[in-house]
PQR file with spaces between the fields and no chain letter, atoms N, CA, C, O and H, PARSE charges and radii, in Angstrom:
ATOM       1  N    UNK     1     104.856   57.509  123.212 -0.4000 1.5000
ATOM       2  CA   UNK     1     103.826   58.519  123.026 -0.0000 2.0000
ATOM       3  C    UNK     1     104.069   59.324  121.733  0.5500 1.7000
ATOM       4  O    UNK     1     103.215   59.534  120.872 -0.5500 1.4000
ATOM       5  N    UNK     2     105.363   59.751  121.712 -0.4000 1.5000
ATOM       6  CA   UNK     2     105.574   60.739  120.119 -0.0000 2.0000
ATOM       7  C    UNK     2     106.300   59.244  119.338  0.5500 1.7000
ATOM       8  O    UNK     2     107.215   59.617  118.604 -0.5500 1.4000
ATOM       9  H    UNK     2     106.057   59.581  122.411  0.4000 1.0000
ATOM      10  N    UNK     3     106.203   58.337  119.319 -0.4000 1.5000
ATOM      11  CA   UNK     3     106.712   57.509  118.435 -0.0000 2.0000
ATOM      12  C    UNK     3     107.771   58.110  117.466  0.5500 1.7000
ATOM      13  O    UNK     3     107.701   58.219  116.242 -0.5500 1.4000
ATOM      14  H    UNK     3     105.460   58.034  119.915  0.4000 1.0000
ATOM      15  N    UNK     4     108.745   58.465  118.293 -0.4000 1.5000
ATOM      16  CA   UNK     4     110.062   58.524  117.828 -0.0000 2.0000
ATOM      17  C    UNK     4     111.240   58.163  118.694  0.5500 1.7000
ATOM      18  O    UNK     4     111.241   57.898  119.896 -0.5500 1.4000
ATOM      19  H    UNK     4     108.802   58.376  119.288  0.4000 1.0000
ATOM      20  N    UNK     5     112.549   58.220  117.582 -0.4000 1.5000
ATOM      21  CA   UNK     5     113.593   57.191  118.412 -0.0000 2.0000
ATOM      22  C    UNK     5     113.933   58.253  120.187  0.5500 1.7000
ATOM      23  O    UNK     5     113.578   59.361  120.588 -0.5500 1.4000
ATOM      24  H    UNK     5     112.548   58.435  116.606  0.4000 1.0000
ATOM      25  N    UNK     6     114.596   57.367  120.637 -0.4000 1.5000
ATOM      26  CA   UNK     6     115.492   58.087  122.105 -0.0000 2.0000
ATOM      27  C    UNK     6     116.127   59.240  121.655  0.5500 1.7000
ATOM      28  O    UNK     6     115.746   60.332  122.078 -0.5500 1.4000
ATOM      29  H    UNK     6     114.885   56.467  120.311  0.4000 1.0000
ATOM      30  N    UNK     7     117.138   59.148  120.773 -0.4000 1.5000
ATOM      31  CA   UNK     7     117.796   59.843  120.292 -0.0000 2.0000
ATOM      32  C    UNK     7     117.309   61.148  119.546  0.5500 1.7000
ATOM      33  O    UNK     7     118.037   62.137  119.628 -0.5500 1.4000
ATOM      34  H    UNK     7     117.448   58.262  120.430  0.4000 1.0000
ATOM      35  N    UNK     8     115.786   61.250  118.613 -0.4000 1.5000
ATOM      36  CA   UNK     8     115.463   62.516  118.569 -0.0000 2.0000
ATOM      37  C    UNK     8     114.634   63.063  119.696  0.5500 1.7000
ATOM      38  O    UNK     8     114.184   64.185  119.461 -0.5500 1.4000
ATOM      39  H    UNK     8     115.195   60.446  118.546  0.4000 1.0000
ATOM      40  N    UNK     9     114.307   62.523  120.922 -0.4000 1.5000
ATOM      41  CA   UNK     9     114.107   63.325  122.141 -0.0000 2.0000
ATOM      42  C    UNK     9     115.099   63.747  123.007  0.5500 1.7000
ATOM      43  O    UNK     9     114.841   64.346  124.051 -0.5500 1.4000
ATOM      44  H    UNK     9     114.673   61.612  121.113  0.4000 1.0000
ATOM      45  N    UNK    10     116.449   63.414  122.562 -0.4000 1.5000
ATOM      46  CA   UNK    10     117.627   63.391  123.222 -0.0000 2.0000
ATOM      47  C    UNK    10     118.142   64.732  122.710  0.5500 1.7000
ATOM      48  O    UNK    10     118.721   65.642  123.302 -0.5500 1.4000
ATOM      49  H    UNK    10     116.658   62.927  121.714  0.4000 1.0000
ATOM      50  N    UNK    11     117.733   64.579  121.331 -0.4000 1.5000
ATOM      51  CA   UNK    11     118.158   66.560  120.622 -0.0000 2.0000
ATOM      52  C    UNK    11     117.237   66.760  121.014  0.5500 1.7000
ATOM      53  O    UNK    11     117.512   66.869  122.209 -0.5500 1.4000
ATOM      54  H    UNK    11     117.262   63.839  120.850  0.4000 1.0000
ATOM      55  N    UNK    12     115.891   66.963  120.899 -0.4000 1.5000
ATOM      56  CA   UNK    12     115.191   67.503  121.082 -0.0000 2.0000
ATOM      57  C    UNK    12     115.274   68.732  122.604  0.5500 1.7000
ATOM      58  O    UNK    12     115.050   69.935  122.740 -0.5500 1.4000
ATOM      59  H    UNK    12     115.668   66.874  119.929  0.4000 1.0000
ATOM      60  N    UNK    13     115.812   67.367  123.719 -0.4000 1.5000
ATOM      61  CA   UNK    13     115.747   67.990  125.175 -0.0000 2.0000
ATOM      62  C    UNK    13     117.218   69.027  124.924  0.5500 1.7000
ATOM      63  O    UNK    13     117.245   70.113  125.502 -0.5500 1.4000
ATOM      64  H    UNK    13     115.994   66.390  123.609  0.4000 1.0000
ATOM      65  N    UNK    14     118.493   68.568  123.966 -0.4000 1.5000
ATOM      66  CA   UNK    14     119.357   69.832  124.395 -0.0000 2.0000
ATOM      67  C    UNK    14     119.206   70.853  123.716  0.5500 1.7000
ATOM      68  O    UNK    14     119.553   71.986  124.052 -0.5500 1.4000
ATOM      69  H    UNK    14     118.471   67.685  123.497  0.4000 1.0000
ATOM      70  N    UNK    15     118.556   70.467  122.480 -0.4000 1.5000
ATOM      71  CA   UNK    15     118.580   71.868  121.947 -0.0000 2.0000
ATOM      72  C    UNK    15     117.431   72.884  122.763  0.5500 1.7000
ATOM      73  O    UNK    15     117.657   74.094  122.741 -0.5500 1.4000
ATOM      74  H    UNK    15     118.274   69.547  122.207  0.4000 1.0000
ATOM      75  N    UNK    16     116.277   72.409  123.436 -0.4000 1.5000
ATOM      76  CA   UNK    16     115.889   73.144  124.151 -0.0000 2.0000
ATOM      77  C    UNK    16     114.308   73.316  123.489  0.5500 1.7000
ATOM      78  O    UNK    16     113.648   74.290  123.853 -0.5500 1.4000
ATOM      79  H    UNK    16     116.094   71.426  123.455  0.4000 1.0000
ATOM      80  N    UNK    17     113.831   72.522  122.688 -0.4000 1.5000
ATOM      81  CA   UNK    17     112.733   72.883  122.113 -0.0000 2.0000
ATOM      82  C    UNK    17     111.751   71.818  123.089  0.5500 1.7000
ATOM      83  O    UNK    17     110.579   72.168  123.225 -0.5500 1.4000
ATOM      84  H    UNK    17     114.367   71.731  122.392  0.4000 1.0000
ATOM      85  N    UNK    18     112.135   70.710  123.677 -0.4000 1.5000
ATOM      86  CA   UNK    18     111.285   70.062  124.631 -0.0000 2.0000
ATOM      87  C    UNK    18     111.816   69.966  125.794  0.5500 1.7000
ATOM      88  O    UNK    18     112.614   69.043  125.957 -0.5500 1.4000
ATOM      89  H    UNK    18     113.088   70.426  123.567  0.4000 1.0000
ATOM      90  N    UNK    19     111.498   70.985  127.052 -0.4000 1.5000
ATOM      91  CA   UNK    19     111.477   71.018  128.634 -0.0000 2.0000
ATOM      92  C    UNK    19     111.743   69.612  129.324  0.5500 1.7000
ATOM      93  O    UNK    19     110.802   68.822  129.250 -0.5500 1.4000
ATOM      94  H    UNK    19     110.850   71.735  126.919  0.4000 1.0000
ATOM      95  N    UNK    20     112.641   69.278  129.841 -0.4000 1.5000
ATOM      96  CA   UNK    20     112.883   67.844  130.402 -0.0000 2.0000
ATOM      97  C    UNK    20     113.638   67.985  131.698  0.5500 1.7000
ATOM      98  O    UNK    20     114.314   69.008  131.805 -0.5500 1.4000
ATOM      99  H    UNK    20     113.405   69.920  129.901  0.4000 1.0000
ATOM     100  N    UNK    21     113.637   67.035  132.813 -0.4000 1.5000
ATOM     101  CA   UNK    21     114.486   67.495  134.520 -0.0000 2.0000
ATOM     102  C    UNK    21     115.124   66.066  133.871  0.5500 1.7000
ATOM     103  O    UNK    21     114.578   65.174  133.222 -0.5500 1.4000
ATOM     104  H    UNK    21     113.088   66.204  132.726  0.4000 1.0000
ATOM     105  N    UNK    22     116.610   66.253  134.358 -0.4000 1.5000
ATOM     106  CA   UNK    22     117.749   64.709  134.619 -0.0000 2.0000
ATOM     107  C    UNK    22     116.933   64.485  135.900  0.5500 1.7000
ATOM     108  O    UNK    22     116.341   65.267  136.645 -0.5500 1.4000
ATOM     109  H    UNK    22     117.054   66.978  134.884  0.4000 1.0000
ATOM     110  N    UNK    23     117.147   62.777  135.907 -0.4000 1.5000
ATOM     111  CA   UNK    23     116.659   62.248  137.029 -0.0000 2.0000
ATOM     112  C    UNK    23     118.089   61.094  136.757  0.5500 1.7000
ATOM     113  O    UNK    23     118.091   60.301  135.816 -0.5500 1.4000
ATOM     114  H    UNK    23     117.627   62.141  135.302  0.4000 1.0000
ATOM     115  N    UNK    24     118.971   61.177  137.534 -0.4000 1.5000
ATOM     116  CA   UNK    24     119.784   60.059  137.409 -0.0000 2.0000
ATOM     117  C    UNK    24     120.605   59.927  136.183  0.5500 1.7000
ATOM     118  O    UNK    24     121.601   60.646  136.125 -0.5500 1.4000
ATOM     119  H    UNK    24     118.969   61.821  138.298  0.4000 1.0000
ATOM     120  N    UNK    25     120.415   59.317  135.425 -0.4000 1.5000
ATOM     121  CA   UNK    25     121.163   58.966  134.232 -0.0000 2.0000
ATOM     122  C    UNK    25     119.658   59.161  132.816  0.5500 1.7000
ATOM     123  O    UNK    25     119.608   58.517  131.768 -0.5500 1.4000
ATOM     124  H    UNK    25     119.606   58.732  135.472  0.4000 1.0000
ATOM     125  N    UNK    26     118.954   59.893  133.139 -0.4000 1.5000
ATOM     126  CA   UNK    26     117.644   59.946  132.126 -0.0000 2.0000
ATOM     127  C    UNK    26     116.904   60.983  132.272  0.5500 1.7000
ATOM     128  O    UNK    26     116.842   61.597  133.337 -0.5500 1.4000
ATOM     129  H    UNK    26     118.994   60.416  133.990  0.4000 1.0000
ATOM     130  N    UNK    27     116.390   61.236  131.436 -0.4000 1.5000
ATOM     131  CA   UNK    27     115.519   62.208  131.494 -0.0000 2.0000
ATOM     132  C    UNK    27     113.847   62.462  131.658  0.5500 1.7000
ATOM     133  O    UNK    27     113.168   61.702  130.968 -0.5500 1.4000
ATOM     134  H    UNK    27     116.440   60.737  130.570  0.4000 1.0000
ATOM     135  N    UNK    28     113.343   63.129  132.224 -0.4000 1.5000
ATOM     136  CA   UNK    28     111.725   63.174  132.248 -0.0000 2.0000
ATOM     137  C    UNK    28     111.235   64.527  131.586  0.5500 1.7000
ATOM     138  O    UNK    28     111.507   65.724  131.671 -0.5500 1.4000
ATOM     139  H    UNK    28     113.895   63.746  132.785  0.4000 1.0000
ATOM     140  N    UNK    29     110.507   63.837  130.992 -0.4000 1.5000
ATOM     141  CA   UNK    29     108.945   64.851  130.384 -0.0000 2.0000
ATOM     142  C    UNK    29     108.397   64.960  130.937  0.5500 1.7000
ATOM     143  O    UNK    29     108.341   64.022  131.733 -0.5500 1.4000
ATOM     144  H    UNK    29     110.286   62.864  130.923  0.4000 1.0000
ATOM     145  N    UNK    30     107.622   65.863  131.137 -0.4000 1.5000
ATOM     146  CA   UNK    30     106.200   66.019  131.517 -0.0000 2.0000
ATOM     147  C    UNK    30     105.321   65.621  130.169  0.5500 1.7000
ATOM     148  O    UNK    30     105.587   65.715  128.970 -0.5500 1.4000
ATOM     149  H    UNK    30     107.668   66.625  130.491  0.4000 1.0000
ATOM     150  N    UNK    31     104.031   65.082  130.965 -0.4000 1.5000
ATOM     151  CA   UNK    31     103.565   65.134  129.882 -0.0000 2.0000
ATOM     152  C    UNK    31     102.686   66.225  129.043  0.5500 1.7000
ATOM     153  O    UNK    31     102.558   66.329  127.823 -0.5500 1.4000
ATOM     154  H    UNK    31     103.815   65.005  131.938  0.4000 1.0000
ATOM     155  N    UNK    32     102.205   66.893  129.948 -0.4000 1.5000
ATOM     156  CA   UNK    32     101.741   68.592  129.649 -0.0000 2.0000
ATOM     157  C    UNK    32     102.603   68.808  128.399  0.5500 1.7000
ATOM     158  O    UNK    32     102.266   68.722  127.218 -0.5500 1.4000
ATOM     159  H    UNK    32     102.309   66.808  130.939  0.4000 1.0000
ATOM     160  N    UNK    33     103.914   69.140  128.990 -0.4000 1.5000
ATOM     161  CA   UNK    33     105.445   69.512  128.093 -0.0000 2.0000
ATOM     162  C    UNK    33     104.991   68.861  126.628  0.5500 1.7000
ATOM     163  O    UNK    33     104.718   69.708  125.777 -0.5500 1.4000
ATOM     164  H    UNK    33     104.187   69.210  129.950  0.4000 1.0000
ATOM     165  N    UNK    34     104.896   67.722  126.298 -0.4000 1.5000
ATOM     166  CA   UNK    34     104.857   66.585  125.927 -0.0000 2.0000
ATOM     167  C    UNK    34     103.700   66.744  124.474  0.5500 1.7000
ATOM     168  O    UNK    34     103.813   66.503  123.272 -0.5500 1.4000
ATOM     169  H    UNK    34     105.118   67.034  126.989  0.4000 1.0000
ATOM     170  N    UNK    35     102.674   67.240  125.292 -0.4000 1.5000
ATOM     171  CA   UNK    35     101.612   67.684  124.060 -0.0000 2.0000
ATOM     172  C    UNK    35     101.368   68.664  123.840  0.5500 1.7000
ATOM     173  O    UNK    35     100.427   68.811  123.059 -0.5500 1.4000
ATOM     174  H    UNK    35     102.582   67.436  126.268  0.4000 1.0000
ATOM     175  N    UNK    36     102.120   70.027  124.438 -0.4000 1.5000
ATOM     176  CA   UNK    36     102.485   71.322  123.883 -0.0000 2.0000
ATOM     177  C    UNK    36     103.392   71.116  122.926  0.5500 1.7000
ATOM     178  O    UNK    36     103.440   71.781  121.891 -0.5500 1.4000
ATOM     179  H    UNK    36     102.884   69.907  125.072  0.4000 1.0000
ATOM     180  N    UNK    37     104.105   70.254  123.192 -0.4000 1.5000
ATOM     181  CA   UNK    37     105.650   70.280  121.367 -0.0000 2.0000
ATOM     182  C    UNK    37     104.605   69.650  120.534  0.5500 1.7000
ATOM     183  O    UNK    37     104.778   69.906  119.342 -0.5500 1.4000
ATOM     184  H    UNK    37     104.066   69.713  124.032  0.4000 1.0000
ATOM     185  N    UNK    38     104.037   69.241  120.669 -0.4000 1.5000
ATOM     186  CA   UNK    38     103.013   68.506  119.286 -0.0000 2.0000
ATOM     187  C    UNK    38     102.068   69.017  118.822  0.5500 1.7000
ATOM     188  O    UNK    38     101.713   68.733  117.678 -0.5500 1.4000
ATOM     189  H    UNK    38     103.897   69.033  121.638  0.4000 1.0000
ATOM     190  N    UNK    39     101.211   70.170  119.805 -0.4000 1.5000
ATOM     191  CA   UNK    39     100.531   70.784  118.988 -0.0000 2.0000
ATOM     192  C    UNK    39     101.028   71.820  118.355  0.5500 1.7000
ATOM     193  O    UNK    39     100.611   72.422  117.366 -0.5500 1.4000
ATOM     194  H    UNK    39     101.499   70.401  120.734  0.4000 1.0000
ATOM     195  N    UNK    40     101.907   71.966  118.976 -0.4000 1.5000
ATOM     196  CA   UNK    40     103.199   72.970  118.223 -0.0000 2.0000
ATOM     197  C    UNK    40     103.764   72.959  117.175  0.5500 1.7000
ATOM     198  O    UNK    40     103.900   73.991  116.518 -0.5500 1.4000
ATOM     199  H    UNK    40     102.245   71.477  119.780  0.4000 1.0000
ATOM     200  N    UNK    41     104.273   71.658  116.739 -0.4000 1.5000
ATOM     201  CA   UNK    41     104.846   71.278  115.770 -0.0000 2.0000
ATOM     202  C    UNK    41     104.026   70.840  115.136  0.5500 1.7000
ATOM     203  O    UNK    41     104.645   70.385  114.175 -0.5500 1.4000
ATOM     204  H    UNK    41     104.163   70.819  117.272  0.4000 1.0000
ATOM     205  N    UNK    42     102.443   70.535  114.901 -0.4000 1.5000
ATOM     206  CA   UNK    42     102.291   70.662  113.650 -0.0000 2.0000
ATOM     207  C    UNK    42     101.563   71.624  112.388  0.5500 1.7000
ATOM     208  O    UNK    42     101.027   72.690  112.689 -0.5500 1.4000
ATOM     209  H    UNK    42     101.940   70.904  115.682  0.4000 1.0000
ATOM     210  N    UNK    43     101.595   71.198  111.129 -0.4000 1.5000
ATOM     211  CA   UNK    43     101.610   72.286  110.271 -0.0000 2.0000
ATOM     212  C    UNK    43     100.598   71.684  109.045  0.5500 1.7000
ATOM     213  O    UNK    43     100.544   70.487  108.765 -0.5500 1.4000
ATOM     214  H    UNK    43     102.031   70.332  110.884  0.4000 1.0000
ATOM     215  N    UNK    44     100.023   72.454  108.553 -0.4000 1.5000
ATOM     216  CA   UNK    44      99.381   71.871  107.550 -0.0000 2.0000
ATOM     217  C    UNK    44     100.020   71.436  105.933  0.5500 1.7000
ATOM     218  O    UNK    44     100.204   72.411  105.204 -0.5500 1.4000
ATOM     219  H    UNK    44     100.067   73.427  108.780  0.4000 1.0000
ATOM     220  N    UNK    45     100.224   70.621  105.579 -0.4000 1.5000
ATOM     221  CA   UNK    45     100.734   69.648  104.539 -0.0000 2.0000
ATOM     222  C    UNK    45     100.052   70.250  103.263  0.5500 1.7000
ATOM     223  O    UNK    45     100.827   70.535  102.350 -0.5500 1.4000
ATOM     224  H    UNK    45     100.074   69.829  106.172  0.4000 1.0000
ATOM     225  N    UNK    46      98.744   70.482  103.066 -0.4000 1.5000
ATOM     226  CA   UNK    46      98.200   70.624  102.158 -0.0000 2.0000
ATOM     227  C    UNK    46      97.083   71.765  102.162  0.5500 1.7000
ATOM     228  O    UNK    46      96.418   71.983  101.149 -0.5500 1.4000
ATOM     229  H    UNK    46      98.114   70.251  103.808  0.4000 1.0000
C-alpha cells in the first residue's frame, strides 16, 4: 500500500510516527492509521 521496504515501516512503527499492535512475531496497521501518515506526510515540492 505505501510501497516501501519492511524495514522503513519497521522505523517507522518504533519511532512512533505510525500506530501499529504486535500480533505474534509482526506487526499490524490499521488501515485508517495507514492513510492518516500519508496525508500527513505529504508536502508540496513546488
Amino acid at each position: 500500500m505505501m510501497r516501501v521496504s519492511k524495514m522503513t515501516v519497521y522505523r517507522l512503527v518504533h519511532s512512533g510516527e505510525l500506530p501499529a499492535v504486535r500480533v505474534g512475531r509482526s506487526f499490524r496497521v490499521r488501515e485508517d492509521d495507514a492513510n492518516e501518515y500519508l496525508k500527513s506526510s505529504f508536502y508540496n515540492a513546488g
